[in-house]
PyMOL Python script that loads the backbone (N, CA, C, O; Angstrom):
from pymol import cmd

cmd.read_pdbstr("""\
ATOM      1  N   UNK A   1     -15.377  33.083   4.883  1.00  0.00           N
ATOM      2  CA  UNK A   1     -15.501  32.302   3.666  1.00  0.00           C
ATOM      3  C   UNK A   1     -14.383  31.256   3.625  1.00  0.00           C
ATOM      4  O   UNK A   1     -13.279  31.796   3.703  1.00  0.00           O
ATOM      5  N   UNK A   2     -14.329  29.728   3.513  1.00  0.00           N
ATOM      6  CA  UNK A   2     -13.659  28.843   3.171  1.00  0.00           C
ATOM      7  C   UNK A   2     -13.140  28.856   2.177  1.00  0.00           C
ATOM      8  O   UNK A   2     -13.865  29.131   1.221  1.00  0.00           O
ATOM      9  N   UNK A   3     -11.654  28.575   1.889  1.00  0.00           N
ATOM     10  CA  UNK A   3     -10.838  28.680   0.676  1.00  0.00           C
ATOM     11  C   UNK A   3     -11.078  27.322  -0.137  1.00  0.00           C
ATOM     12  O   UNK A   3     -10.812  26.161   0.176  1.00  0.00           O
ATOM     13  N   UNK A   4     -11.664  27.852  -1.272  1.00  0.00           N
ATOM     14  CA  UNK A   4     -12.078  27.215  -2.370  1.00  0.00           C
ATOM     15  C   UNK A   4     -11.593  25.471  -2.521  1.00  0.00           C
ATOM     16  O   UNK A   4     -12.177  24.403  -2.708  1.00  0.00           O
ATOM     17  N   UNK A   5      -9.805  26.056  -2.261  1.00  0.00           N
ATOM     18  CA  UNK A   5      -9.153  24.423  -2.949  1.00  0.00           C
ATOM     19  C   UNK A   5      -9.022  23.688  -1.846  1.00  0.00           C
ATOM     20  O   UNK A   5      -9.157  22.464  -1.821  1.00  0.00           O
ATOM     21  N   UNK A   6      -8.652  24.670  -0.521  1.00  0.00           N
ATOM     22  CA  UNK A   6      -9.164  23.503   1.101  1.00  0.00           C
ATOM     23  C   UNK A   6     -10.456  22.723   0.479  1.00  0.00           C
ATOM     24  O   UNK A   6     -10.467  21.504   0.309  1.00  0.00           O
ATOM     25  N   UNK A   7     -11.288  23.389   0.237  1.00  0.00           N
ATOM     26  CA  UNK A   7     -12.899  22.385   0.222  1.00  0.00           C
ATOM     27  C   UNK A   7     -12.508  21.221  -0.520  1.00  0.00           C
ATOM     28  O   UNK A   7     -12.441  20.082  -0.057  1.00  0.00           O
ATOM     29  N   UNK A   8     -12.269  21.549  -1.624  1.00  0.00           N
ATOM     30  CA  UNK A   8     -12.218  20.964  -2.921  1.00  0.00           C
ATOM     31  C   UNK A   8     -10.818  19.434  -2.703  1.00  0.00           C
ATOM     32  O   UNK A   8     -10.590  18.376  -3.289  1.00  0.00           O
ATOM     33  N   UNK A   9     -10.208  20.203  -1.504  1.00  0.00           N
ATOM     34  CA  UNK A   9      -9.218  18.761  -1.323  1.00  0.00           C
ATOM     35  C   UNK A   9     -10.010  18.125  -0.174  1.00  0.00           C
ATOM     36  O   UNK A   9      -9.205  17.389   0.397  1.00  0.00           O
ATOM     37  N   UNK A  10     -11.204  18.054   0.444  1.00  0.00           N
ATOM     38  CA  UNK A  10     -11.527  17.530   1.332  1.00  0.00           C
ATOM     39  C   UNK A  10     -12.456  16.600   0.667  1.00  0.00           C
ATOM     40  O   UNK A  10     -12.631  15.416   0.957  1.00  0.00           O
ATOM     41  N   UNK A  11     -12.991  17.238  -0.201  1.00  0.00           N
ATOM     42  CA  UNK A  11     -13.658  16.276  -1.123  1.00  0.00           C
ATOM     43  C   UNK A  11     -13.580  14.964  -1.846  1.00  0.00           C
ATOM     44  O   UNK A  11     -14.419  14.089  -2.062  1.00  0.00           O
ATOM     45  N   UNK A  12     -12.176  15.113  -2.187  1.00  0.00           N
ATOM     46  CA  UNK A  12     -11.260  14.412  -2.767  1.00  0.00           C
ATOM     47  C   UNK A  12     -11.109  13.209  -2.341  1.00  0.00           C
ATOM     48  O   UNK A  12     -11.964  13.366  -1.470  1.00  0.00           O
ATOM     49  N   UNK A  13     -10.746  12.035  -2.166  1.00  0.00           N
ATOM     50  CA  UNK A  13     -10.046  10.968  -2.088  1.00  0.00           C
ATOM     51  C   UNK A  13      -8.881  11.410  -1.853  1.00  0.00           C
ATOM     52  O   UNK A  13      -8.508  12.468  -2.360  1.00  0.00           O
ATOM     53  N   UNK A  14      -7.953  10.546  -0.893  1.00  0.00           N
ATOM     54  CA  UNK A  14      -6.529  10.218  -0.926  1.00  0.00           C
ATOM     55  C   UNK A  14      -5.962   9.541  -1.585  1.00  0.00           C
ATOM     56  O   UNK A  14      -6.617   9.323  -2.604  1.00  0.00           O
ATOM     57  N   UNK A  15      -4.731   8.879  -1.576  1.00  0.00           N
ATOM     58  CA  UNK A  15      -4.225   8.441  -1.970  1.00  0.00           C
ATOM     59  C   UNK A  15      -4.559   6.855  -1.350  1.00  0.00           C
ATOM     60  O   UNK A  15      -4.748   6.590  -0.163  1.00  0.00           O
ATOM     61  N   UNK A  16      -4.572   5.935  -2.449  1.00  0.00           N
ATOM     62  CA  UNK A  16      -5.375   4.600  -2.295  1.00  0.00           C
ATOM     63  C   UNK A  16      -4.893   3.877  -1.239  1.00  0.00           C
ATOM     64  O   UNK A  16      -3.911   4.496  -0.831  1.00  0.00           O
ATOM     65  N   UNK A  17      -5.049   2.984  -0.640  1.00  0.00           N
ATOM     66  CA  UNK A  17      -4.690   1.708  -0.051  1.00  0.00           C
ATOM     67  C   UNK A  17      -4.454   0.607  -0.449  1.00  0.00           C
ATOM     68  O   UNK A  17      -5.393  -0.172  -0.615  1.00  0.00           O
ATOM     69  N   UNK A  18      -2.872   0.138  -0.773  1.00  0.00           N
ATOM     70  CA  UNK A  18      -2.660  -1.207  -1.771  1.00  0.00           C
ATOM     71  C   UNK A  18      -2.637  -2.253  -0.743  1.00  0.00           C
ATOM     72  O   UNK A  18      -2.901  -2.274   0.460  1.00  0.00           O
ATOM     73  N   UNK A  19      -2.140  -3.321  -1.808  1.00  0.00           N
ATOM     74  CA  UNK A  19      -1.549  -4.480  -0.848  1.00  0.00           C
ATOM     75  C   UNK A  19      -0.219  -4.853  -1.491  1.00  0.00           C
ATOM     76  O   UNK A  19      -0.008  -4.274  -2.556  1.00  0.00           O
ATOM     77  N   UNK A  20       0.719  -5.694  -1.072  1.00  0.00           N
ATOM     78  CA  UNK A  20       1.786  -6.077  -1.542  1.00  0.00           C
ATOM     79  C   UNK A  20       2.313  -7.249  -0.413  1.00  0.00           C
ATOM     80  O   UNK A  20       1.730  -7.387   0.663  1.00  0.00           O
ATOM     81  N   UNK A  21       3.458  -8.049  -0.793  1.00  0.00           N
ATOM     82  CA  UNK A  21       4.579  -9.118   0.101  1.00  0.00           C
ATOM     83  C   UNK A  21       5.606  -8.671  -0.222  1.00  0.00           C
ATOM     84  O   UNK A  21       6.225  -8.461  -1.265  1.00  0.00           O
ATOM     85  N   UNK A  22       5.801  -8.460   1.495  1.00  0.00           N
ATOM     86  CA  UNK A  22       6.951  -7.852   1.696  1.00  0.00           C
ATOM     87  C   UNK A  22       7.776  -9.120   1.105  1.00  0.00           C
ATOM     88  O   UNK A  22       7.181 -10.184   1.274  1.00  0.00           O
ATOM     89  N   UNK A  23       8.959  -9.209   0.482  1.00  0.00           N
ATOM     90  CA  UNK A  23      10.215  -9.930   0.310  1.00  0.00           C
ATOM     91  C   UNK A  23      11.510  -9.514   0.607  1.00  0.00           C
ATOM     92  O   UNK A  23      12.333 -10.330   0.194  1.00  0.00           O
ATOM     93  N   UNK A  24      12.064  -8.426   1.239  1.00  0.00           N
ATOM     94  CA  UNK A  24      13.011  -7.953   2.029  1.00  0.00           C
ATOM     95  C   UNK A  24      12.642  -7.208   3.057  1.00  0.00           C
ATOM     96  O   UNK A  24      11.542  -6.655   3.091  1.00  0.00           O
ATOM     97  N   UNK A  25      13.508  -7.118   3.986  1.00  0.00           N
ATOM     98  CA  UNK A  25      14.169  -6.040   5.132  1.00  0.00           C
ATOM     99  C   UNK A  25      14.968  -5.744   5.614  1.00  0.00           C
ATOM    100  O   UNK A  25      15.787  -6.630   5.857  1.00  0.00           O
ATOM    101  N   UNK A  26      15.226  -4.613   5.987  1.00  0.00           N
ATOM    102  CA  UNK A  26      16.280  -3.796   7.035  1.00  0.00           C
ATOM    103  C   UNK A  26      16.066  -3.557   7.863  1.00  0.00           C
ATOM    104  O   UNK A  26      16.830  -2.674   8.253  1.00  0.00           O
ATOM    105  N   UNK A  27      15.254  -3.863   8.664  1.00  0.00           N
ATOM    106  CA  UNK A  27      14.481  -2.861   9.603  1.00  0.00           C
ATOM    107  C   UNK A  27      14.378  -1.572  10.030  1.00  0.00           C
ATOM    108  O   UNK A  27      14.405  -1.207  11.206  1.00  0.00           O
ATOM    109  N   UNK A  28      14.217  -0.638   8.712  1.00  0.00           N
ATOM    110  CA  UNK A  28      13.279   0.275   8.513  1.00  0.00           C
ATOM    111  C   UNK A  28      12.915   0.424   7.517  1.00  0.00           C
ATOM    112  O   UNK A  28      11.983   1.228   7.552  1.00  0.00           O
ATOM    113  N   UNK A  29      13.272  -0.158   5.838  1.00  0.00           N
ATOM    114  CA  UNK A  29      11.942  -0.429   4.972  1.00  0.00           C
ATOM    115  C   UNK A  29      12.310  -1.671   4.477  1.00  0.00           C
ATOM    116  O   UNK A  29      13.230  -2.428   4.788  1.00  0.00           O
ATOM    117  N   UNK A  30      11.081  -1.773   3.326  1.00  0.00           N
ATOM    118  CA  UNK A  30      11.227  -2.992   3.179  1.00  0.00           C
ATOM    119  C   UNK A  30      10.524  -2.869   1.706  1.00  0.00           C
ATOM    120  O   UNK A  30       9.910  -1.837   1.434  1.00  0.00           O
ATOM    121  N   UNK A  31      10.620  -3.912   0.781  1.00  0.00           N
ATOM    122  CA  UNK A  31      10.900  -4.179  -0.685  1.00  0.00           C
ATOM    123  C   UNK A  31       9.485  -4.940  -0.831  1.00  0.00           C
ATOM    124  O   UNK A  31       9.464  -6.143  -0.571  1.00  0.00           O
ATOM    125  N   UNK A  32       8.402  -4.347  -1.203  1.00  0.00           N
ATOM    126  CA  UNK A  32       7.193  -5.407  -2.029  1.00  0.00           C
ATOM    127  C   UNK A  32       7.074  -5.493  -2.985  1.00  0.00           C
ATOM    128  O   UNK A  32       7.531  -4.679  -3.787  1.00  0.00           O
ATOM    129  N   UNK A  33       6.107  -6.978  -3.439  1.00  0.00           N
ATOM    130  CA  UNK A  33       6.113  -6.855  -4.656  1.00  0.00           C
ATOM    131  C   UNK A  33       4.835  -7.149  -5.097  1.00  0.00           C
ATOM    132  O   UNK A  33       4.317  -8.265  -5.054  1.00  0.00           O
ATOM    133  N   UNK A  34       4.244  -5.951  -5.597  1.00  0.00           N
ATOM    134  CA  UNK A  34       2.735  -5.782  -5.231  1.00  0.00           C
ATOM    135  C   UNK A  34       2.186  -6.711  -6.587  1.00  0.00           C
ATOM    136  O   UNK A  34       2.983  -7.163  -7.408  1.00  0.00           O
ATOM    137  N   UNK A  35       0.415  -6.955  -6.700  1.00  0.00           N
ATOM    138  CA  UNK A  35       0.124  -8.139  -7.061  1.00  0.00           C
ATOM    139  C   UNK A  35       0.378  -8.305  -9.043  1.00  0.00           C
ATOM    140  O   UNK A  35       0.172  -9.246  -9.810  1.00  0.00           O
ATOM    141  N   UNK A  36       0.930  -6.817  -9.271  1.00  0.00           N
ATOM    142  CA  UNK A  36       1.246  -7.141 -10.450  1.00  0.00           C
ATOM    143  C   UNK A  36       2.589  -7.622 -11.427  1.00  0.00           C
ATOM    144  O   UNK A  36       2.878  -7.994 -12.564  1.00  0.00           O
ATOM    145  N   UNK A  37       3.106  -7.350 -10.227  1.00  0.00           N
ATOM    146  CA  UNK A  37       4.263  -8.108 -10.063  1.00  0.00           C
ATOM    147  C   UNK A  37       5.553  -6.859 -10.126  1.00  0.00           C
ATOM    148  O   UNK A  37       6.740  -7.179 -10.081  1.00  0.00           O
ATOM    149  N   UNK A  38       5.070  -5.360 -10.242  1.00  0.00           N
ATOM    150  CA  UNK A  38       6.328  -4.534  -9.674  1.00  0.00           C
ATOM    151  C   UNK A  38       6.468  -4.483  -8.299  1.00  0.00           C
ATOM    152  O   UNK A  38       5.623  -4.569  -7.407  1.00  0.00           O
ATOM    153  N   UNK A  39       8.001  -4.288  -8.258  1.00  0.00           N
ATOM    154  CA  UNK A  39       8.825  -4.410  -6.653  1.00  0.00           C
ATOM    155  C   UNK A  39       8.679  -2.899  -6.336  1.00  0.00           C
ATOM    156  O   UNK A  39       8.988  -2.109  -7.228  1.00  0.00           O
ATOM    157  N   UNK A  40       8.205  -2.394  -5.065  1.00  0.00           N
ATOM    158  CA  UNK A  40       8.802  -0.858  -4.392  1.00  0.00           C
ATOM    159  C   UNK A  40       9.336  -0.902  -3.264  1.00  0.00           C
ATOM    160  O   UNK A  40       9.369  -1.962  -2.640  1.00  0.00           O
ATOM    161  N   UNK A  41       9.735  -0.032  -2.894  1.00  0.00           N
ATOM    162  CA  UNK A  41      10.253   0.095  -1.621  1.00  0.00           C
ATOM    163  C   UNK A  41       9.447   0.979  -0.665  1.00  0.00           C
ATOM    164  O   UNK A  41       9.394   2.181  -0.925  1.00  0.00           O
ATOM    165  N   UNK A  42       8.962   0.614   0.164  1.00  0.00           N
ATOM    166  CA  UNK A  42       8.629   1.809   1.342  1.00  0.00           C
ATOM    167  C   UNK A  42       9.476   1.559   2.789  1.00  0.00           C
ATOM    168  O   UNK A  42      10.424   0.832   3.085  1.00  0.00           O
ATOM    169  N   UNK A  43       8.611   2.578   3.570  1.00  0.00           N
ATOM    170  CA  UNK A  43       9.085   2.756   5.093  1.00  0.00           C
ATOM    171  C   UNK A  43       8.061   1.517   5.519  1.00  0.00           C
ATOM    172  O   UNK A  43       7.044   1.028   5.027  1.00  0.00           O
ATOM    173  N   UNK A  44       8.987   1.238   6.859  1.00  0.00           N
ATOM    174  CA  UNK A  44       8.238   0.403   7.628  1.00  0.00           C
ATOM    175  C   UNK A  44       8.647  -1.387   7.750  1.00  0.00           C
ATOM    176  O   UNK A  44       9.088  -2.142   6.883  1.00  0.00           O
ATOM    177  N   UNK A  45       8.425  -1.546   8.639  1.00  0.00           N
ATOM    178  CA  UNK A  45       9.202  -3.447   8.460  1.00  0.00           C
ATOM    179  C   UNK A  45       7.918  -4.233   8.875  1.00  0.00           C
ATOM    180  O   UNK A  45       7.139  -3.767   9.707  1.00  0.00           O
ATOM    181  N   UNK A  46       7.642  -5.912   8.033  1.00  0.00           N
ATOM    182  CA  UNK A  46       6.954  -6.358   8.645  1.00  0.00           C
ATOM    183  C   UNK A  46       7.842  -7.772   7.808  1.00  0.00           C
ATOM    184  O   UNK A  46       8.604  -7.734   6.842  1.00  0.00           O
ATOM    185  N   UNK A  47       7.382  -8.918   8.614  1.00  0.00           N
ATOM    186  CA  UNK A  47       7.906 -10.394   8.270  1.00  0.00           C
ATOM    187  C   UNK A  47       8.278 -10.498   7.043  1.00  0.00           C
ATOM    188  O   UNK A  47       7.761  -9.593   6.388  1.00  0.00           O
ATOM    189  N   UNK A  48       9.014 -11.258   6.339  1.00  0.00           N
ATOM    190  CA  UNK A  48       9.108 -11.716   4.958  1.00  0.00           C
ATOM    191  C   UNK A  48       8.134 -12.546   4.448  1.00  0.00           C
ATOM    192  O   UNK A  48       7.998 -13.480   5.239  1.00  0.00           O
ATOM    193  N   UNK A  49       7.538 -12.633   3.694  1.00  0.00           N
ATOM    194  CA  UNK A  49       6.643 -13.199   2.751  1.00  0.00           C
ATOM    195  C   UNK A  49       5.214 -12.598   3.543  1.00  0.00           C
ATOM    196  O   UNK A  49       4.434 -13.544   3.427  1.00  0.00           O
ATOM    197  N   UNK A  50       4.545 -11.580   4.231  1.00  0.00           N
ATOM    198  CA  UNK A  50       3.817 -11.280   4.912  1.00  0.00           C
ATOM    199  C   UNK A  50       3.342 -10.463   3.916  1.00  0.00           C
ATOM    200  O   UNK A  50       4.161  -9.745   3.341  1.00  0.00           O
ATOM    201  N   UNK A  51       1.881 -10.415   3.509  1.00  0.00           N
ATOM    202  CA  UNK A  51       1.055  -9.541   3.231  1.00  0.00           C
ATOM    203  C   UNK A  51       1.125  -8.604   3.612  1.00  0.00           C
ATOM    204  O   UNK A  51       1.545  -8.606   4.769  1.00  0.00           O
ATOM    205  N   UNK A  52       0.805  -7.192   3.019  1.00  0.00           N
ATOM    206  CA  UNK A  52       0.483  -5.763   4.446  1.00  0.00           C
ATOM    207  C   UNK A  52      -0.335  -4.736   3.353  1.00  0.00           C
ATOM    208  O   UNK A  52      -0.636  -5.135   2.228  1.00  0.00           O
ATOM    209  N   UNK A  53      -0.506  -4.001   3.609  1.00  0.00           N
ATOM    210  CA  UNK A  53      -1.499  -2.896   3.405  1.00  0.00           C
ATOM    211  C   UNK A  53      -0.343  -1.814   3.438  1.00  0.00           C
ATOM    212  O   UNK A  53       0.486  -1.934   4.340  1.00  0.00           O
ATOM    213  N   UNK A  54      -0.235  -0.976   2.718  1.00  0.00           N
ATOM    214  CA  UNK A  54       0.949   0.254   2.042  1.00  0.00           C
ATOM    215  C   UNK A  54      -0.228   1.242   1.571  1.00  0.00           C
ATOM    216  O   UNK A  54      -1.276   0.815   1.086  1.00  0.00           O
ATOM    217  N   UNK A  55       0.131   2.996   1.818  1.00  0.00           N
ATOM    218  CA  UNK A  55       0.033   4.037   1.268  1.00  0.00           C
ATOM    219  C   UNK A  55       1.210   4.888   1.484  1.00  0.00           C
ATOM    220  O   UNK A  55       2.125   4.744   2.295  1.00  0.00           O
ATOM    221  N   UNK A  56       0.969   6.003   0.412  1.00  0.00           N
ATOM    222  CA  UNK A  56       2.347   6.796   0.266  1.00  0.00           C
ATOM    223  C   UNK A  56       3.523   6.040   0.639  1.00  0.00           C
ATOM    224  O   UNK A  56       3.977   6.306   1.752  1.00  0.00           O
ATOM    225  N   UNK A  57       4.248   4.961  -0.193  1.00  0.00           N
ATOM    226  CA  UNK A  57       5.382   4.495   0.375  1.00  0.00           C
ATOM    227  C   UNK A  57       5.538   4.030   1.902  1.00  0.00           C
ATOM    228  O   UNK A  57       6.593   3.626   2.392  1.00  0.00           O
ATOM    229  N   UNK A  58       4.306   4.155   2.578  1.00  0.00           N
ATOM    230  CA  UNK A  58       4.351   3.418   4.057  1.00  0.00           C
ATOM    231  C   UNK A  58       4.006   2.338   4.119  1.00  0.00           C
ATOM    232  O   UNK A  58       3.722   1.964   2.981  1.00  0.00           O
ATOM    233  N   UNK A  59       3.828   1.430   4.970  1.00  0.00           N
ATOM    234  CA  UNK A  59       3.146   0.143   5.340  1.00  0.00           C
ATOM    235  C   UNK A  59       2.236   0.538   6.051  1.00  0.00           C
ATOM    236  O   UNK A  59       2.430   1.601   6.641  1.00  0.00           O
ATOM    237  N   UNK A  60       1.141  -0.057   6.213  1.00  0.00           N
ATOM    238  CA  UNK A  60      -0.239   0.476   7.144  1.00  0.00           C
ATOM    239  C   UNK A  60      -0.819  -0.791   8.422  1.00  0.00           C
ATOM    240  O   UNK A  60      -1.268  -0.678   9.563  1.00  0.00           O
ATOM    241  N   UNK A  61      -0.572  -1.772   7.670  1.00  0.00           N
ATOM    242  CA  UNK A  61      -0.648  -2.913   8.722  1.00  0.00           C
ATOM    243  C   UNK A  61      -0.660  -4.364   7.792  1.00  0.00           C
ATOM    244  O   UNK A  61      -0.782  -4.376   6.568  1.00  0.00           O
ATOM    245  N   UNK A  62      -0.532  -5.365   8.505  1.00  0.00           N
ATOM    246  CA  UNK A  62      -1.205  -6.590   7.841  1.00  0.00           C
ATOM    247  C   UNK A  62      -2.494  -7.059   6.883  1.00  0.00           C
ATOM    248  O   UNK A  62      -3.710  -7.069   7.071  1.00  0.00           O
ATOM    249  N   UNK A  63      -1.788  -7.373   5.963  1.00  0.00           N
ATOM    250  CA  UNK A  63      -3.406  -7.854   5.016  1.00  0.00           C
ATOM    251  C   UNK A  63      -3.740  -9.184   5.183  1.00  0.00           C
ATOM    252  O   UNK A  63      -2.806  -9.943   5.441  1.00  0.00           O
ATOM    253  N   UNK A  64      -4.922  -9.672   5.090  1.00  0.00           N
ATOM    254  CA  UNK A  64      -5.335 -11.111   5.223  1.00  0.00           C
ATOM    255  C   UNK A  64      -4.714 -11.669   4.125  1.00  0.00           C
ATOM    256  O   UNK A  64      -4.969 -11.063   3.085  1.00  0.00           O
ATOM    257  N   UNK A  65      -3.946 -12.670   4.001  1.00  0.00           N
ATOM    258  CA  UNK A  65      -3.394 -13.456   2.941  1.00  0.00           C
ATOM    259  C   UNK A  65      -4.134 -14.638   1.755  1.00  0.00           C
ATOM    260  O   UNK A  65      -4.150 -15.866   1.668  1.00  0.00           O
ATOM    261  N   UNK A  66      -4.736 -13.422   0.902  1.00  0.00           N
ATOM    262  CA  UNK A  66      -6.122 -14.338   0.269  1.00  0.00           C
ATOM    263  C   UNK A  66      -5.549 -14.355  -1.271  1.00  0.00           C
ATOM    264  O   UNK A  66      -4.822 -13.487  -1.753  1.00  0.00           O
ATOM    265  N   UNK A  67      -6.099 -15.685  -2.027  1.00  0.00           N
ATOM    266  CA  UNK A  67      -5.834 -15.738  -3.293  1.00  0.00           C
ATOM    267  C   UNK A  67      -6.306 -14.512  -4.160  1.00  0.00           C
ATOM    268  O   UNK A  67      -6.923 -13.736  -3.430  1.00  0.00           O
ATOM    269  N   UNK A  68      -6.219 -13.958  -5.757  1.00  0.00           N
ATOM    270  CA  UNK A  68      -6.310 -13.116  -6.426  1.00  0.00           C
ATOM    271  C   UNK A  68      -7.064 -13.956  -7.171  1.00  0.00           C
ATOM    272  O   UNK A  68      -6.861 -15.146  -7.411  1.00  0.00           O
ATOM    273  N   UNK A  69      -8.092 -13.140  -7.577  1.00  0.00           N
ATOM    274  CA  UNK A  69      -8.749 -13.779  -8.757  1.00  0.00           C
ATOM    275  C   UNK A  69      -9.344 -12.569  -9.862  1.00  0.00           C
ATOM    276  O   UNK A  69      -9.611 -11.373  -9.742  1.00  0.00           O
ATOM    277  N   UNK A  70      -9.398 -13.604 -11.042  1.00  0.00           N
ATOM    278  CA  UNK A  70      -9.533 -12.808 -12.303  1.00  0.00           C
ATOM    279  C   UNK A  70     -10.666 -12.842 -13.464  1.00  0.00           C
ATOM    280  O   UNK A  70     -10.755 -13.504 -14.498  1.00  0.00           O
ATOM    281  N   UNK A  71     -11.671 -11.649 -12.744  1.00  0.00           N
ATOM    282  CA  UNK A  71     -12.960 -11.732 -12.959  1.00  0.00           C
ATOM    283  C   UNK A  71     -12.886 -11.309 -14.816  1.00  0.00           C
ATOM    284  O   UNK A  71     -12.133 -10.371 -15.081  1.00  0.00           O
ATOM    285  N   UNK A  72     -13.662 -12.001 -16.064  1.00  0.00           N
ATOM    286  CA  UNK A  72     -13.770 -11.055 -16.983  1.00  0.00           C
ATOM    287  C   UNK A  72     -15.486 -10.756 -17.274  1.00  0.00           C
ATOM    288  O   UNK A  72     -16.536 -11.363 -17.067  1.00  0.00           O
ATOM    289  N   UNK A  73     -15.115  -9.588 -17.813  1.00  0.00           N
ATOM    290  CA  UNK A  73     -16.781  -8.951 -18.202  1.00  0.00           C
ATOM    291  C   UNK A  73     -16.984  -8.930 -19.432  1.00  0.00           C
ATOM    292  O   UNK A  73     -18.061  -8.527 -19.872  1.00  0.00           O
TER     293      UNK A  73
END
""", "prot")
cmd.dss("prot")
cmd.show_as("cartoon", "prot")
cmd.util.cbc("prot")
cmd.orient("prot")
């Protein structure tokens, strides 16, 4: 028999996939400031002013560098 909350976390979603620009580094993390305009810090280095793709405080790779737009309903 499979344990109930294993299933039940497989089911689940993770934790999302953002975007953010990077605006600092050290080379090993680095400072974004994602599109609402709070700054975090994660692991990981990529160019300054470079788009990237972040989960759990990591960087995941490069994002295409596209305008934001602001749909209303």
């Amino acid at each position: 028999m499979t344990n109930p909350l294993k299933a039940l976390r497989e089911l689940t979603a993770g934790p999302p996939l953002l975007t953010g620009a990077v605006t600092w580094t050290d080379g090993t993390s680095s400072q974004l400031t994602l599109p609402g305009g709070a700054v975090i810090t994660v692991r990981g280095t990529a160019p300054i002013g470079t788009a990237v793709y972040h989960r759990d405080a990591a960087i995941e790779g490069e994002a295409p560098n596209l305008p934001g737009v602001d749909i209303e309903v």
